[in-house]
Every structure is written in C-alpha cells, then in structure tokens.
C-alpha positions as CSV (number, residue, x, y, z in Angstrom):
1,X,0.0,0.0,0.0
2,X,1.7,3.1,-1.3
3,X,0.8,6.0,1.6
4,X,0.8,9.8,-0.2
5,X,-0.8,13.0,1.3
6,X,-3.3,13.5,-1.2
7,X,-7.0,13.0,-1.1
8,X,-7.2,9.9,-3.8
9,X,-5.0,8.1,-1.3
10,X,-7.1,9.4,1.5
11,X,-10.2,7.5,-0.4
12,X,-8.5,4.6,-0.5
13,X,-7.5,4.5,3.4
14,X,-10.7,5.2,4.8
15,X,-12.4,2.4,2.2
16,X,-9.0,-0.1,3.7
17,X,-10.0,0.8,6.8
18,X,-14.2,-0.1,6.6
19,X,-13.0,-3.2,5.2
20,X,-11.0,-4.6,7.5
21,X,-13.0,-3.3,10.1
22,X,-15.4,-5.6,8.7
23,X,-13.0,-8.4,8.0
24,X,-12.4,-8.3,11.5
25,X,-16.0,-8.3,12.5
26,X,-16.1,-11.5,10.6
27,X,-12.7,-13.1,12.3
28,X,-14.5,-11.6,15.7
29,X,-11.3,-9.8,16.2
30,X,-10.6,-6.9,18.2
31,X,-10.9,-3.7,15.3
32,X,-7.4,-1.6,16.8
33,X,-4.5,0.3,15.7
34,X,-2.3,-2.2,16.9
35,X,-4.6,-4.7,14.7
36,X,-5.2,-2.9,11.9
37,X,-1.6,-1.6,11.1
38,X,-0.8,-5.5,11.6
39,X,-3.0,-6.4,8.8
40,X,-1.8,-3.5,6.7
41,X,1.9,-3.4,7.2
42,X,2.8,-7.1,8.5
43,X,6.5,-6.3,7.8
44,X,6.8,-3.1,9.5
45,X,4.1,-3.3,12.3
46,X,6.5,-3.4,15.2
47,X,6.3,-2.3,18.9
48,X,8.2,0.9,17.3
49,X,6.1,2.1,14.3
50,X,2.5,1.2,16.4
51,X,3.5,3.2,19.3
52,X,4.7,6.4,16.9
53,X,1.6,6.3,15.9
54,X,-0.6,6.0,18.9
55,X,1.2,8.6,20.2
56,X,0.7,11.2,17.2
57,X,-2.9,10.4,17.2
58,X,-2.8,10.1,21.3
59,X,-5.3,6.5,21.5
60,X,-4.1,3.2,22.5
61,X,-3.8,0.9,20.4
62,X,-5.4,-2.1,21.8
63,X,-8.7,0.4,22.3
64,X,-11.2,-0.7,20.5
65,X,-12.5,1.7,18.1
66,X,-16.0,2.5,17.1
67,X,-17.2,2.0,13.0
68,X,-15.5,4.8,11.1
69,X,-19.2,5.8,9.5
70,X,-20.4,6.5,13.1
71,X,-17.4,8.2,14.8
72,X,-14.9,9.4,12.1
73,X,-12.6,11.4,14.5
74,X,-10.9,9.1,16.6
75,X,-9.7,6.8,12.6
76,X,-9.2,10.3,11.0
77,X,-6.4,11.0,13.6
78,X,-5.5,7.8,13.2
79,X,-5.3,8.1,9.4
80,X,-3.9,11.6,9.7
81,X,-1.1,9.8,12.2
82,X,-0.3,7.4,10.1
83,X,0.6,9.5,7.2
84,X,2.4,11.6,9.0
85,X,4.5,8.7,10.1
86,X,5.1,6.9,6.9
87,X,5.7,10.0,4.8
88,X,7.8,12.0,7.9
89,X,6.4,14.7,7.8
90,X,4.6,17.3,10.4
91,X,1.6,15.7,11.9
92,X,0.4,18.9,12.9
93,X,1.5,21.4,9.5
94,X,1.7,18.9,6.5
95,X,-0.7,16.3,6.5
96,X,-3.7,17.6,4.1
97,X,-7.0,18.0,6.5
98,X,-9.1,19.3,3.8
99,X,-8.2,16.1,1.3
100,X,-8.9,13.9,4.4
101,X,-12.1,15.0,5.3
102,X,-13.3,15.3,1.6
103,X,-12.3,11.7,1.4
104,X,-14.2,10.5,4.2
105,X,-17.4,12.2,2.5
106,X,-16.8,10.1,-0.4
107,X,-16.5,7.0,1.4
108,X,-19.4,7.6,3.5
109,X,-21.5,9.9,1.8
110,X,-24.7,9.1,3.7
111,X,-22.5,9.7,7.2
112,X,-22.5,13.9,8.7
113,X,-19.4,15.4,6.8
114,X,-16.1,16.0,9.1
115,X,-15.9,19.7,9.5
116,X,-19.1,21.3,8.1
117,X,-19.2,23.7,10.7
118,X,-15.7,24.9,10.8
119,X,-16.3,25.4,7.0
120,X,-19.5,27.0,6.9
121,X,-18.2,29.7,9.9
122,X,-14.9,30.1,7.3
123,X,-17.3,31.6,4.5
124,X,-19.4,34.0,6.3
C-alpha cells in the first residue's frame, strides 16, 4: 500500500479501513491500531512504528475503536497519524485535513461530513 498525502490516497485508506474493520467483524477480532496496522503493514508493524503512531494520534492501540461511519474522529487521527509517520512529515502542519475530510465524504457519503461547521463559519 503506497501512503501519499493526497485525497485519492485518503479515499483509499478510509475504504481499507471499513474493510477490514469488517473483516475483523467476521474473524471476531478486536478492530485496533495495533490490529489494523498488523493487517496492513505485516512487515513493519512493530512495537516501534504502532506506538509512533498511537502517540501522534494520542489513542491506545489495543482500544477498541467505534465504525469509522459512526465516529470518524478518533480513525481520521489515526489516518492523519499514520501518514504523517510513513511520509515524515509534520503531523500537525503537513498532513492535508481538507483532502482527508473530503475523502471521508466520499467514502461515507450518507454519514454527517467532518468539518461542516468549521467550513461554513470560514465563508461567512
């Protein structure tokens, strides 16, 4: 999986990450970071790279997290962690918010958008 900062990418994260949130479902797994990045990095999913992560996005990673559709904060700074991570660059300054939150309304498009407020206050 190639990781870039743009919002196709984003697409294809948040759709990776409803499927093997149901995957896991299936397997009646625990749905994690620790999990997840597991499944999606086998090779690099060590004690080192999880906990980089789960401290950008500050959530453990054996917590079990809620379906993205419901409660997209807590996988969006997840997502926003882990591109951070892979692509080293600012968590805070670089990683595109906009293209991440677009993304998610593409995935989810019947789910509340990310952001609608702090947009709407933006243009008035």
């Amino acid at each position: 999986m190639k990781i870039e900062n743009t919002k196709e990418c984003f697409v294809q994260l948040w759709r990776q990450l409803e499927r093997t949130r149901r995957m896991f479902s299936q397997q009646y797994r625990r749905f994690c970071i620790r999990r997840v990045l597991q499944s999606w990095f086998p090779a690099e999913a060590g004690d080192d790279f999880i906990w980089a992560i789960c401290r950008l996005c500050e959530q453990e990673g054996y917590s079990e997290l809620p379906p993205p559709s419901l409660y997209p904060l807590p996988h969006r700074e997840f997502l926003r962690a882990l591109v951070a991570t892979k692509l080293g660059i600012s968590y805070y300054k670089k990683v595109d918010l906009r293209a991440l939150d677009k993304a998610y309304s593409v995935v989810f498009p019947n789910s509340t958008p990310i952001n609608t407020n702090k947009e709407k206050r933006n243009t008035e």
